[in-house]
C-alpha positions in Angstrom: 20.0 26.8 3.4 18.7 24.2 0.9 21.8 23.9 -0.6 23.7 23.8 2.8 21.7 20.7 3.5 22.6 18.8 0.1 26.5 20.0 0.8 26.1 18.9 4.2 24.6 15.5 3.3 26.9 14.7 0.5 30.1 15.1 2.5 28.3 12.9 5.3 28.2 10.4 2.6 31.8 10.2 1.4 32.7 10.4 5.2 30.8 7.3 5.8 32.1 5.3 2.8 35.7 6.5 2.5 37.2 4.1 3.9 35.4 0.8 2.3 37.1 -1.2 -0.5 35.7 -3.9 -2.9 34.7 -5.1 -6.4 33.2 -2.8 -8.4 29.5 -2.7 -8.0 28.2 0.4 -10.8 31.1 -0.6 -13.7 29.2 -0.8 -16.8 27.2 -4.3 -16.7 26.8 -6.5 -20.0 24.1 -4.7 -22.3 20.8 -6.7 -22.1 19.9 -7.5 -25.9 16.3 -8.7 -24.9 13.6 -8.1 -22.2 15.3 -9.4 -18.7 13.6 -12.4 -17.4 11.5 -11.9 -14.4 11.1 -15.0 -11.5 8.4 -14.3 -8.9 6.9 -16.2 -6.2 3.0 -15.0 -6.7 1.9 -19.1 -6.5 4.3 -19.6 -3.7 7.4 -21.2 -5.7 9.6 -19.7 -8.7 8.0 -19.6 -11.4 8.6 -17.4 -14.8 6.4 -14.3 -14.7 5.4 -15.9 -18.5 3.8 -18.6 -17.1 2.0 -17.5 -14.5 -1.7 -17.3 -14.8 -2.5 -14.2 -12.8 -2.1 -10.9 -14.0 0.5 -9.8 -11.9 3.2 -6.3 -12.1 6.2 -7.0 -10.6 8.7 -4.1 -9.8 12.6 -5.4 -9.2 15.7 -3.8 -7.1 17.0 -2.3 -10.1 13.4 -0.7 -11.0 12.8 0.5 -7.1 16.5 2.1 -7.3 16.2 3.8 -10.7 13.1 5.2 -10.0 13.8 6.1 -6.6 10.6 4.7 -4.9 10.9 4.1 -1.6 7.6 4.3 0.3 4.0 2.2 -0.4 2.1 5.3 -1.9 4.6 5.5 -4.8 4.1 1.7 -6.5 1.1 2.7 -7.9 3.3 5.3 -10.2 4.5 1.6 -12.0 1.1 -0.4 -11.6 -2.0 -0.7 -13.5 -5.2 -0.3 -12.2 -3.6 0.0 -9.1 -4.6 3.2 -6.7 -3.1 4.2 -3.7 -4.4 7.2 -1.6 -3.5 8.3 2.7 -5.0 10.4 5.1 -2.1 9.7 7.7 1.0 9.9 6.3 2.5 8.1 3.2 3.8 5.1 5.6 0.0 4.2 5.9 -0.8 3.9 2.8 -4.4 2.4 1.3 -5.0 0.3 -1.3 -7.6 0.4 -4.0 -7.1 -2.9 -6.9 -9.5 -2.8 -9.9 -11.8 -0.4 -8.3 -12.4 -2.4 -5.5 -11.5 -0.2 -2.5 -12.7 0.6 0.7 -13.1 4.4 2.6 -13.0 2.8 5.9 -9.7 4.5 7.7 -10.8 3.6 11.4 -8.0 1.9 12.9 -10.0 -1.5 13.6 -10.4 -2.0 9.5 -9.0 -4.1 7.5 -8.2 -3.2 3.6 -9.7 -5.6 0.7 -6.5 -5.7 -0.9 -4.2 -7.5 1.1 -0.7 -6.3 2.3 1.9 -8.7 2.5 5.7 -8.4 3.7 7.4 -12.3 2.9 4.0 -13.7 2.4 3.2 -12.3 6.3 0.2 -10.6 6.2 -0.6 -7.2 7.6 -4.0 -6.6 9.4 -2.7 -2.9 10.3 -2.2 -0.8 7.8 0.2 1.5 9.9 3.0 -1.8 10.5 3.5 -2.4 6.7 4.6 1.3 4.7 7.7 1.5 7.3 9.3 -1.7 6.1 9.8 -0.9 2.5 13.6 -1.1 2.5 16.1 -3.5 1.1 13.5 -4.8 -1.0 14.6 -7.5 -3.7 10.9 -6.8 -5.5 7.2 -6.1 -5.1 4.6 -8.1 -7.0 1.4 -6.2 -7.3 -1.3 -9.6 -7.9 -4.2 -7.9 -9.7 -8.0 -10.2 -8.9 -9.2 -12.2 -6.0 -6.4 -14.5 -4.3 -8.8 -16.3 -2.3 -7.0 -19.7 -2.6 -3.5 -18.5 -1.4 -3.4 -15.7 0.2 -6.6 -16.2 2.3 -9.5 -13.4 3.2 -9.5 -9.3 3.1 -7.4 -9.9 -0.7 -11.1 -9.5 -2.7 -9.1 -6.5 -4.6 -6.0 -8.4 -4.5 -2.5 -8.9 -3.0 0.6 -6.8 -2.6 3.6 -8.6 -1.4 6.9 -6.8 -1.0 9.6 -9.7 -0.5 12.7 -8.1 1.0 16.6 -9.3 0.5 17.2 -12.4 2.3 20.8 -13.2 3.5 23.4 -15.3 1.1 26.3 -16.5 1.8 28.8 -14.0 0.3 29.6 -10.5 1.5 28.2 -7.2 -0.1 26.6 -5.1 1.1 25.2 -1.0 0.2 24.4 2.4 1.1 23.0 5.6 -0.1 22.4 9.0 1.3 20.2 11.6 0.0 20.2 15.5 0.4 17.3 17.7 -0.8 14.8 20.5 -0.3 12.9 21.6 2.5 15.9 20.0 5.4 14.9 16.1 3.1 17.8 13.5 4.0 17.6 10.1 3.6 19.3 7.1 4.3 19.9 3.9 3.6 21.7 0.6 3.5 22.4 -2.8 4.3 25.8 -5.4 4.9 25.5 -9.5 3.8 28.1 -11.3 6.0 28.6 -15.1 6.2 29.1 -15.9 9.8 29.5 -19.9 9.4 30.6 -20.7 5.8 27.7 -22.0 4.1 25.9 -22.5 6.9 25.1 -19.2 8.3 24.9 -15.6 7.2 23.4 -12.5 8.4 22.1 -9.3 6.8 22.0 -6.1 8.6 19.6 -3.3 6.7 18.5 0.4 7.9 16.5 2.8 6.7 15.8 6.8 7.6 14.2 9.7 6.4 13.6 13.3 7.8 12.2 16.6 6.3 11.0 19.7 7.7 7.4 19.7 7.4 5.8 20.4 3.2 2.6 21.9 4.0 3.2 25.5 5.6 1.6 26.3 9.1 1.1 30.3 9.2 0.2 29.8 12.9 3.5 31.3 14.7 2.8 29.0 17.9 2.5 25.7 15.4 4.8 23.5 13.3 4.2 23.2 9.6 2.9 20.1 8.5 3.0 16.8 6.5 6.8 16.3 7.7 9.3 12.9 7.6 10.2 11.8 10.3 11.0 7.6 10.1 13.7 4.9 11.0 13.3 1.0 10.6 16.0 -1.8 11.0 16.0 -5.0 9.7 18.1 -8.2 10.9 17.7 -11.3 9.5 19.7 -14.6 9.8 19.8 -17.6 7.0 20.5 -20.9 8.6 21.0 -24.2 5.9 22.9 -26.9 8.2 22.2 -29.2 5.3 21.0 -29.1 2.0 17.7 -30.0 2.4 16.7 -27.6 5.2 16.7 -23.9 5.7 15.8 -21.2 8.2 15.5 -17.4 7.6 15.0 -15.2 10.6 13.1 -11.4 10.1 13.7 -9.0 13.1 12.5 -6.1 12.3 11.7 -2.5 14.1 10.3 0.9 12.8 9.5 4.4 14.5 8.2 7.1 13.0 7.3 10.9 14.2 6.6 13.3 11.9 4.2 16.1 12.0 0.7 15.3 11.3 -0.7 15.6 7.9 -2.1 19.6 6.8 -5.4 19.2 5.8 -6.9 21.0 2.8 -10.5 21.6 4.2 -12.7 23.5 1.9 -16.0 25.3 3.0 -19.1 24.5 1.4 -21.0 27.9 1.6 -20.8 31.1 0.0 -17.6 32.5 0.3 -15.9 29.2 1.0 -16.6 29.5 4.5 -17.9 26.5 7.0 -21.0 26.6 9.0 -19.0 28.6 11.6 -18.4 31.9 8.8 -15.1 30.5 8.7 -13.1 30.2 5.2 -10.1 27.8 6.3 -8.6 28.2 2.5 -7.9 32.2 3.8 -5.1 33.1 5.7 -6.6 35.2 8.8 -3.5 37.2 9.0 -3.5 38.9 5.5 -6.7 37.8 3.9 -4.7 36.0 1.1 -5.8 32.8 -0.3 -4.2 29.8 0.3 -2.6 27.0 -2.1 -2.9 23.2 -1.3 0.6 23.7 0.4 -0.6 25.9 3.1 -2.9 26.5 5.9 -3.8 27.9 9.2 -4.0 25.6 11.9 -4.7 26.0 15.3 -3.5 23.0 17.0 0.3 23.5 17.8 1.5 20.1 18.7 -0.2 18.0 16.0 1.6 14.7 16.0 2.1 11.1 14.1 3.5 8.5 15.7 3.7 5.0 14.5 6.1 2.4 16.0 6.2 -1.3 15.1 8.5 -4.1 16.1 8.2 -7.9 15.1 10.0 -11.2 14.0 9.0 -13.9 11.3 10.5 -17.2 10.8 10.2 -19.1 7.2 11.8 -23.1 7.9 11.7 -25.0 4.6 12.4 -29.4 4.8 12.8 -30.7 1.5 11.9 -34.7 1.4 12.7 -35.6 -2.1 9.5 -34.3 -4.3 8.0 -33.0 -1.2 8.6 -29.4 0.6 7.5 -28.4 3.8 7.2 -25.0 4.5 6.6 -23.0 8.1 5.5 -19.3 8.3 5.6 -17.8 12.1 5.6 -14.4 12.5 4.1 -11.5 15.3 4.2 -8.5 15.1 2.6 -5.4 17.7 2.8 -1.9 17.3 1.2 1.2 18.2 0.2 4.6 16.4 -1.1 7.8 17.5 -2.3 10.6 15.4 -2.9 14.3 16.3 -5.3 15.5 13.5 -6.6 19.7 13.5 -10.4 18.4 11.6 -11.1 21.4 10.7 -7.9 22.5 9.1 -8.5 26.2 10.2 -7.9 29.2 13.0 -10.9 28.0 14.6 -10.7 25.4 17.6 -13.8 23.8 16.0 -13.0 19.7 15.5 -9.8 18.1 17.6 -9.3 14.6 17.0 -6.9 12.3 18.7 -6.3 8.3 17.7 -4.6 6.1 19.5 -4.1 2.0 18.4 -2.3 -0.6 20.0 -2.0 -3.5 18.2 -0.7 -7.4 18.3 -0.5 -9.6 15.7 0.6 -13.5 15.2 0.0 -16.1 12.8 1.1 -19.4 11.1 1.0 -20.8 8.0 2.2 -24.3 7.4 2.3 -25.8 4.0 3.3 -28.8 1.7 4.4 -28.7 -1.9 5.2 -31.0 -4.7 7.8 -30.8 -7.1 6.6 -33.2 -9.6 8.2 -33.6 -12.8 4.4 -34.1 -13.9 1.7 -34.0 -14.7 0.3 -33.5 -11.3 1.4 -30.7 -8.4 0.1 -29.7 -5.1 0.2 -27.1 -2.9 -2.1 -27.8 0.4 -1.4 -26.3 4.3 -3.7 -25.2 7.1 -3.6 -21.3 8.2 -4.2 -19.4 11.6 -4.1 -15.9 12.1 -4.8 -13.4 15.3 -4.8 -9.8 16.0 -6.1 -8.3 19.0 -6.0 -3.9 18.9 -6.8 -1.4 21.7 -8.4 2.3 20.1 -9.1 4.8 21.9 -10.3 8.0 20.0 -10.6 11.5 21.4 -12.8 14.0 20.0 -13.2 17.8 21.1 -15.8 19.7 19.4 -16.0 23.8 19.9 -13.1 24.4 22.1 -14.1 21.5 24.6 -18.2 22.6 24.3 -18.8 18.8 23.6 -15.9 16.1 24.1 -16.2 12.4 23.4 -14.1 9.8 24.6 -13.9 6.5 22.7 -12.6 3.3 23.9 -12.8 0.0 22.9 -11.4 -3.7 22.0 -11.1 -5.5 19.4 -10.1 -9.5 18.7 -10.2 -11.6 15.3 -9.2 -15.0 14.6 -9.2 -16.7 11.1 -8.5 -20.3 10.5 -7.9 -22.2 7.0 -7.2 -24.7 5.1 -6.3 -24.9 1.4 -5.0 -26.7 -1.4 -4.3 -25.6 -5.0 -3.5 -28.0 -7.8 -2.2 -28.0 -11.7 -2.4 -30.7 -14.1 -0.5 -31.0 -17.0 -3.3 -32.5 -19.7 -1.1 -31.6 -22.7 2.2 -30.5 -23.1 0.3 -27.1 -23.9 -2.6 -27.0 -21.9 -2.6 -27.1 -17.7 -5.8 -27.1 -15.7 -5.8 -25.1 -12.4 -7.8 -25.0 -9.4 -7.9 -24.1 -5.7 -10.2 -24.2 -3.0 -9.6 -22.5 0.4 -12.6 -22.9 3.5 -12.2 -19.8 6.1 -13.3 -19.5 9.5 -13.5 -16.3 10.9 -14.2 -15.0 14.2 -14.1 -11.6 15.4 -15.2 -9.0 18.4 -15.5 -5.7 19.9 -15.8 -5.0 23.7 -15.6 -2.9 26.4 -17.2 0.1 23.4 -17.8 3.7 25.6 -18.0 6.7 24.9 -17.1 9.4 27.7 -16.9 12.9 27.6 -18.9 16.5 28.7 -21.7 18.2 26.3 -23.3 15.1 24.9 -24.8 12.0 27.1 -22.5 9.2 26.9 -22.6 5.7 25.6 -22.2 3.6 28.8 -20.3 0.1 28.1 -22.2 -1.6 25.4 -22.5 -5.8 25.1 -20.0 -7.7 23.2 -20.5 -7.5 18.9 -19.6 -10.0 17.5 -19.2 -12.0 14.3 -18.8 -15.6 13.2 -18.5 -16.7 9.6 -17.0 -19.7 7.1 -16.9 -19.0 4.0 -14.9 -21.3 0.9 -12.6 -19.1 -2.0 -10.8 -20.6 -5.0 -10.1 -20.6 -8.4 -10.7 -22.5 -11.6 -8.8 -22.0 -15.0 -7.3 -23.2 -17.9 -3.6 -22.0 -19.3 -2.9 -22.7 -23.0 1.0 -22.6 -24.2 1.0 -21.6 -27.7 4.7 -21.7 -27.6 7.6 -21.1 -25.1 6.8 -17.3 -25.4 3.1 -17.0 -25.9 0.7 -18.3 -23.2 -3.1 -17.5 -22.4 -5.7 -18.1 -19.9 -8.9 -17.9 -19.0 -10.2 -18.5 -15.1 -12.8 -18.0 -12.7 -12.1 -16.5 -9.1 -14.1 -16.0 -5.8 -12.9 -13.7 -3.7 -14.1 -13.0 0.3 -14.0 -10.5 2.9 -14.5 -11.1 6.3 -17.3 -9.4 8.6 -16.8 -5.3 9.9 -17.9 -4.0 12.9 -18.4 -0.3 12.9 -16.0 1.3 15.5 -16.9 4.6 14.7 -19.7 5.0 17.0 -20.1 8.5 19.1 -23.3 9.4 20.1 -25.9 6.4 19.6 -25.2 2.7 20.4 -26.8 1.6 17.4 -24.5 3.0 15.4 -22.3 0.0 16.6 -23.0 -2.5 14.2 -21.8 -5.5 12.1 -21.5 -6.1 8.0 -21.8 -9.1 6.7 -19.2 -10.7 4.7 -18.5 -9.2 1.3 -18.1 -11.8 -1.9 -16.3 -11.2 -5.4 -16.7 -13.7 -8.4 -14.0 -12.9 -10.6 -13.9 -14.0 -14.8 -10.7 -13.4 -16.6 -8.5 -14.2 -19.5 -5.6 -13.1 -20.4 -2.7 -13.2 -22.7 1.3 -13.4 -22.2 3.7 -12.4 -24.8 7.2 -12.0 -25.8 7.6 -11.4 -29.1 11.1 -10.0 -31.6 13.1 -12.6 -30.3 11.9 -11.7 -26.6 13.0 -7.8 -27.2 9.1 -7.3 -26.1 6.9 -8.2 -23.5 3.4 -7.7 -23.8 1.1 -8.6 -21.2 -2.9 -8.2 -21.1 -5.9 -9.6 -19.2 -9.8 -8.1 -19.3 -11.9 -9.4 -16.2 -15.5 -8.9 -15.4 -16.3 -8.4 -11.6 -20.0 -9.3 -10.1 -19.4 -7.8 -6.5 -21.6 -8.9 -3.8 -22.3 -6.9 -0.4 -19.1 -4.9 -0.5 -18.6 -2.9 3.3 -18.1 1.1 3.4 -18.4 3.4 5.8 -21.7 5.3 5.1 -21.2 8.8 7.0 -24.4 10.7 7.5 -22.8 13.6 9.4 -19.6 14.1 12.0 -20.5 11.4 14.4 -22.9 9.4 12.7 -22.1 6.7 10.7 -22.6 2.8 9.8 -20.9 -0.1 8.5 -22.8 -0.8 5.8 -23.4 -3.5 2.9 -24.2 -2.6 -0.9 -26.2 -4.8 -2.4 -24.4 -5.6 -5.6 -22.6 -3.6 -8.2 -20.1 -4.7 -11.7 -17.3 -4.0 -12.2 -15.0 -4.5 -16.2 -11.8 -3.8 -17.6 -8.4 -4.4 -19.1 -4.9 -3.9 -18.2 -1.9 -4.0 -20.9 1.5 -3.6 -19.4 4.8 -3.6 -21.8 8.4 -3.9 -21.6 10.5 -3.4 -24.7 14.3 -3.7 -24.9 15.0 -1.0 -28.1 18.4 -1.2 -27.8 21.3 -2.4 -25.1 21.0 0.7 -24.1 17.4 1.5 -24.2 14.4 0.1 -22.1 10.6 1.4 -22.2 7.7 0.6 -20.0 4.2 1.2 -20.5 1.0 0.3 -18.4 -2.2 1.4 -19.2 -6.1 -0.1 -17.8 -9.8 0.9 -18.5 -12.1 0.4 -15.7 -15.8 0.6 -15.7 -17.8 0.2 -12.4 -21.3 0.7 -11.2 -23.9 -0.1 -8.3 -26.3 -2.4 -9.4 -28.5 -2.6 -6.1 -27.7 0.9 -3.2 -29.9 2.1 -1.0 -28.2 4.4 1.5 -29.9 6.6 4.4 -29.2 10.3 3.9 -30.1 13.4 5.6 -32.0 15.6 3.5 -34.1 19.1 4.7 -33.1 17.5 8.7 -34.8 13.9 7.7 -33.0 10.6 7.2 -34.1 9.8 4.0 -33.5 6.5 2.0 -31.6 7.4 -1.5 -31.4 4.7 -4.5 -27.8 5.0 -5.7 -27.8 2.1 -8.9 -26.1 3.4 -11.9 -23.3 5.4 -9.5 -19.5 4.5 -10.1 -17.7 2.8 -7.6 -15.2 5.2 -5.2 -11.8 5.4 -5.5 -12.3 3.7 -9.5 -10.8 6.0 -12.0 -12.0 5.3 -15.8 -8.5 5.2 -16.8 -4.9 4.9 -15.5 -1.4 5.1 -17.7 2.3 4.7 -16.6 5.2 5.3 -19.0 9.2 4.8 -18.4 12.4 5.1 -19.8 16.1 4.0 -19.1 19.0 4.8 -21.0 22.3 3.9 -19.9 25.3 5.2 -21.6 29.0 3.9 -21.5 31.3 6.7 -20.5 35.1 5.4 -20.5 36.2 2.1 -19.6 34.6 1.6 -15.9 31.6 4.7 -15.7 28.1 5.0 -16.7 25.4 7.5 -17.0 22.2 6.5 -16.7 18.9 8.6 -17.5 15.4 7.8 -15.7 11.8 9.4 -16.5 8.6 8.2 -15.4 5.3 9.5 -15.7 1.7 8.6 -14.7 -2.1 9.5 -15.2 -4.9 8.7 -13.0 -8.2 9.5 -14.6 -11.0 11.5 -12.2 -12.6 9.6 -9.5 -15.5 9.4 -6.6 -14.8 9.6 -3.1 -18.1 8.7 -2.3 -20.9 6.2 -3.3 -23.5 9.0 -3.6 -20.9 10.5 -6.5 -21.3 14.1 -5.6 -20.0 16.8 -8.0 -17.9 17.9 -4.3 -16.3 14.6 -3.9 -15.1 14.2 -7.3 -10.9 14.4 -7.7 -10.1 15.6 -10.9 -7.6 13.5 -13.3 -4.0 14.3 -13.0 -0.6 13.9 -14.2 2.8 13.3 -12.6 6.4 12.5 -13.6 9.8 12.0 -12.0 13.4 11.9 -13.4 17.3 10.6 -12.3 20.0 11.3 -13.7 23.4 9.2 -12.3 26.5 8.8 -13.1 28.2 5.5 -11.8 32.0 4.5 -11.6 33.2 1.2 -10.2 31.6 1.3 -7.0 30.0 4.5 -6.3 27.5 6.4 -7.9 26.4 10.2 -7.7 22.6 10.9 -9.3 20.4 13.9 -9.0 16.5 13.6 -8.7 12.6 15.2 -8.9 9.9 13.6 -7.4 6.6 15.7 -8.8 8.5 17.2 -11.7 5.4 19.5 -12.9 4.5 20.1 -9.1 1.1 18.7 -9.5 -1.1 19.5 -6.3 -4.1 17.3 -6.8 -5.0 15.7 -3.2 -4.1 11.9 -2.1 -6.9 11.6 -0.3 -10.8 12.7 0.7 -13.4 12.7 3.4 -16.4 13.9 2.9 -18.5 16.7 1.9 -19.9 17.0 4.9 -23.1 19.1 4.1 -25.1 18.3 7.6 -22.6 19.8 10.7 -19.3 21.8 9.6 -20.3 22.4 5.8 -17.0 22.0 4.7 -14.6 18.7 2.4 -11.4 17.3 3.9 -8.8 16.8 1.5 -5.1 15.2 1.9 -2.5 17.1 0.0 0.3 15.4 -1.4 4.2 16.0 -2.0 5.0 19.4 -4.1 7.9 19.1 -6.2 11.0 17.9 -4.3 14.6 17.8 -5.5 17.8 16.3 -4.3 21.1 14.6 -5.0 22.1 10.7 -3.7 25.7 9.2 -3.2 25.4 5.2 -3.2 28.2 2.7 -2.7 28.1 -0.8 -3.5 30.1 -3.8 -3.0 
């Protein structure tokens, strides 16, 4: 069957692209003789990768395609000190930079790395992994970006820029067939419609599976499926030469089965505190792997759907650009979760968001031929979301009813500066001031079996708060530059909208503040056959919010008191040969609380617990990425080309408390693509997982006071599969 569906898909594919003719797109392509030159936009204009003074991993076209990455929780396989985990689905994927990460999944949160799609940023989470298509790169900005890219980015940024229309015609598409009913699909077609005045560009992307974690429940589904399908329009007007307008329409849905649980009991015997052992299959006694489960909610749904439409105007004047940034965006998502992962109707849980977002950002900038440059603009940003949350505890014994609003503003205004004081040496600084507003109302809490929390007043928060940065670069030479800088990061106020049995459980953090010390060190070296790239930073963290969970139920938006954070990255690129590239990113991280006191509940009494000394969550000690491409000539017109990648993530915490329970272990993982391209077309075979490593994505928990038992997400076994591609 398997192989039905790879047949099946591959023949779909040479339907589809029979009948198109053009320029060869995959003919073998001049042989690089040193490290490609990479142009980003991390300071909001073009700048050599070299010369920019932030530590920065930048992933192109050609890297996303030979890789075959294609959804949020997969850049991390290519980033440094980057982690990525999900407890939905790998379209909502979270972020955790430098160990500075957050376990807050309720849908009113905001992440403190900052997610970015053509500088638009994304309060939730849900509305950004679907629009990872027809991407032209994604630039990972490691350290606060306080002066730029605003609030909620005390981690960092992740911007994923996506093709814009020219003014020529090309276009592409691939189709995939693998395992387990997996086809995907995607494409895009670049048309002029007014010569060199007007184009348009037309880009799709879909995915379906049947579900990867295995439901022995006859009346169920199995779990942790694909189901998703975005478009993308977008329209490049340039009446004259100095103006421009690009147009983003873009609309996602997604649908797939919810995601399979791996709950683990904490008694003897691996049960719960029900006598339940959810890792044994009820039917024959066997155990389970990570891959399977018993699950007695039949109808277990995700649903995620997202529409919206930004538009970026440039007006040169000379020197002087102007630049406006509208966008909004709504959505909604809805997930069905089984909580307790087992044959047992013990936790149901039902979340529901609907969301709107809008903002503008409107800037100047200078294009001096020196010494001095500007970049200054003024900032507004709005999103408003509706959650409701339905819990059912014990077959309907207790059922709670959530509902409430939620409304944030943020206004700013910012300005960040060089100055050339040598021919070799450029000062830098920024400075941003941040208002932010934000509220919940109409909070209740309905339901039967419990007393319920009648409409509480308004919460509300109101803060102002000024980020920046301050450094020095140093130009040794044209490929040899160092810096060293200083960096203030902020996060804006939290309200707890977890609340579901006391009202003063609905509560507010204060804002969270990151001071940020760095140098680093650019390099190309063997007449730029080598790039090598490092920066250390020390972190002193300052009231960072987390979700403190006491038991199902209980919980609070809390603030540490302090903690420090140090470490390194070192990322490589060396062109060995034409035909040979290697890539290598590796980071040490060292994190601890230096001021936690936490409220646990210990022998039935809420007991305060000094946690300084513990690691950070989410922080692994060490991270490593390796890659090679090799592309060999075949004939006059064909090439075969040869892809591995691998990754390790060192052990971490999922909690502040660093129990033994909540510790993943380190892991391993690789990938591999072989593809043989002729003219236009190309056929390549692929493995995601290649050694089928099963360590989970994700953790909540333990959970040692009600259902005695650790919630873990599973990730992707081993999956395999061939792709057709046509390019003109």
């Amino acid at each position: 069957m398997e192989f039905q569906n790879i047949r099946r898909g591959l023949l779909l594919a040479a339907t589809a692209l029979a009948a198109v003719q053009a320029a060869p797109a995959f003919a073998q392509a001049a042989r690089q003789t040193t490290v490609e030159e990479v142009i980003v936009t991390a300071e909001k204009r073009e700048a050599r990768l070299q010369d920019v003074p932030v530590s920065i991993t930048s992933i192109s076209e050609k890297q996303l395609q030979a890789s075959n990455l294609n959804s949020g929780t997969e850049i991390a396989r290519m980033t440094p000190n980057l982690r990525v985990s999900n407890l939905g689905n790998e379209d909502q994927p979270k972020f955790s930079m430098r160990g500075v990460a957050t376990p807050d999944f309720n849908l009113n949160s905001n992440s403190p790395t900052g997610i970015f799609y053509d500088e638009v940023y994304v309060a939730s989470q849900f509305l950004g992994g679907p629009q990872i298509f027809d991407l032209a790169r994604v630039e990972v900005l490691r350290g606060p970006q306080g002066t730029l890219y605003g609030k909620n980015t005390t981690g960092g940024a992740v911007n994923f820029i996506t093709r814009a229309p020219s003014f020529d015609t090309n276009g592409n598409l691939s189709i995939q067939a693998g395992d387990n009913g997996f086809w995907h699909a995607n494409g895009a077609l670049n048309v002029p419609l007014v010569d060199d005045k007007l184009a348009m560009r037309v880009a799709f992307n879909a995915s379906k599976s049947d579900g990867w974690v295995k439901n022995y429940n006859p009346a169920g589904k199995d779990l942790s499926s694909i189901d998703n399908r975005a478009v993308r329009v977008s329209f490049l007007y340039r009446p004259t030469d100095d103006f421009d307008a690009t147009l983003r329409l873009f609309s996602s849905r997604a649908n797939p089965t919810n995601i399979g649980t791996v709950n683990v009991g904490l008694l003897p015997g691996g049960k719960n505190a029900f006598g339940v052992n959810p890792r044994v299959n009820p039917l024959t006694g066997a155990p389970f792997d990570n891959h399977e489960g018993y699950y007695d909610r039949t109808g277990g749904q995700i649903r995620a759907d997202g529409d919206g439409a930004t538009l970026t105007m440039n007006k040169r004047f000379g020197d002087l650009t102007v630049t406006a940034i509208s966008n909004y965006t709504r959505g909604s998502f809805l997930n069905n979760v089984d909580g307790d992962g087992s044959i047992a109707p013990l936790l149901a849980i039902d979340f529901y968001a609907d969301t709107k977002e809008w903002s503008q950002d409107l800037r100047v900038s200078t294009n001096f031929e020196g010494p001095f440059n500007l970049i200054a603009g003024v900032y507004f940003g709005h999103d408003e979301v509706a959650i409701r949350t339905d819990w059912n505890f014990f077959a309907g014994a207790i059922i709670r009813n959530q509902r409430y609003d939620q409304e944030r503003d943020s206004y700013a205004i910012y300005a960040d500066g060089t100055y050339d004081v040598t021919a070799a040496d450029q000062l830098y600084a920024g400075i941003r001031w941040t208002h932010d507003k934000g509220a919940i109302s109409n909070f209740r809490v309905t339901g039967a079996g419990a007393p319920p929390i009648t409409p509480q007043p308004t919460k509300s928060y109101d803060d102002s708060a000024p980020t920046g940065r301050l450094g020095l670069r140093h130009k040794f030479s044209d490929d040899i530059m160092a810096y060293v800088q200083y960096a203030r990061g902020y996060r804006s106020s939290a309200i707890n909208g977890s609340a579901l049995f006391n009202p003063a459980d609905i509560n507010v953090a204060d804002p969270e503040t990151l001071n940020s010390y760095e140098v680093g060190l650019k390099t190309q070296l063997f007449d730029r056959r080598l790039t090598l790239n490092s920066s250390a930073f020390y972190y002193d963290y300052k009231n960072q919010q987390f979700i403190n969970t006491v038991s199902i139920g209980q919980s609070n938006v809390v603030n540490a008191g302090a903690a420090k954070l140090y470490g390194l990255e070192v990322e490589a690129v060396a062109q060995v040969t034409p035909e040979l590239t290697l890539r290598a990113g590796g980071s040490l991280l060292h994190t601890e609380y230096t001021k936690l006191v936490l409220n646990e509940i210990i022998g039935g009494v809420l007991t305060p617990v000094d946690l300084k000394g513990k690691e950070l969550i989410e922080a692994p000690h060490q991270s490593l990425n390796l890659a090679a491409d090799y592309a060999l000539p075949v004939g006059d017109d064909g090439e075969l080309s040869f892809h591995i990648d691998a990754n390790y993530v060192g052990s971490q915490f999922y909690t502040p408390q660093n129990r033994p329970l909540s510790k993943l272990p380190s892991y391993w993982e690789s990938n591999a693509r072989v593809g043989y391209g002729h003219g236009n077309w190309e056929v390549a075979a692929w493995v995601k997982n290649l050694g089928d490593n099963d360590t989970p994505g994700g953790l909540v928990g333990p959970d040692t006071t009600t259902f005695q038992q650790i919630f873990l997400a599973p990730t992707y076994p081993r999956r395999y599969g061939l792709e057709v591609s046509y390019r003109f």
